[in-house]
C-alpha positions, 0 to 999 in steps of 0.5 A, spaced: 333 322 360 327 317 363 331 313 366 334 318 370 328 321 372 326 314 374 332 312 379 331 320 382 324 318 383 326 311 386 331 314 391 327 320 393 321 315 395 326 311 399 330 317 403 323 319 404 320 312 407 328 311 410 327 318 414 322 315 419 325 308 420 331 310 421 330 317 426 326 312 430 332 307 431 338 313 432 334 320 433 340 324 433 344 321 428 339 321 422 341 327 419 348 326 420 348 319 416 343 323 410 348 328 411 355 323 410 351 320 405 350 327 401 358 328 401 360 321 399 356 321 393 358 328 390 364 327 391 364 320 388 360 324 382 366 329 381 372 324 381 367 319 375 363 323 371 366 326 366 362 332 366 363 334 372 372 334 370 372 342 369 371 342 361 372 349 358 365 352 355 367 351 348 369 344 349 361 344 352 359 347 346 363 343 341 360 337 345 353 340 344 353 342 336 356 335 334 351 331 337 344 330 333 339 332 338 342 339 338 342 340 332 335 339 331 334 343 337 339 349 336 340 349 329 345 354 326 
């Protein structure tokens, strides 16, 4: 969990330093590129992740009860 923390603030204070840099170069396509940029990931995401490859809920479940940490946290 930390890790993902870390990489989301990491790419936030890059798009966030880039923004300014790259609207100075090209003023009306920023936007647009941040915006391609966006598309592409999420779509990258839903092809890669496994998670994302439509599970019905009581297979979530299952995955949830069988680990260690959900049981510690969810008991039954």
């Amino acid at each position: 969990m930390s890790v993902a923390s870390s990489e989301n603030w990491g790419m936030n204070v890059i798009a966030t330093t880039s923004i300014f840099k790259l609207s100075d170069l090209f003023t009306k396509s920023t936007l647009l590129l941040f915006a391609f940029l966006t598309i592409r990931a999420l779509v990258t995401f839903q092809r890669r992740v496994p998670e994302t490859k439509n599970p019905g809920l009581t297979e979530l479940e299952g995955d949830l009860m069988t680990s260690k940490t959900s049981k510690v946290i969810a008991p039954r």
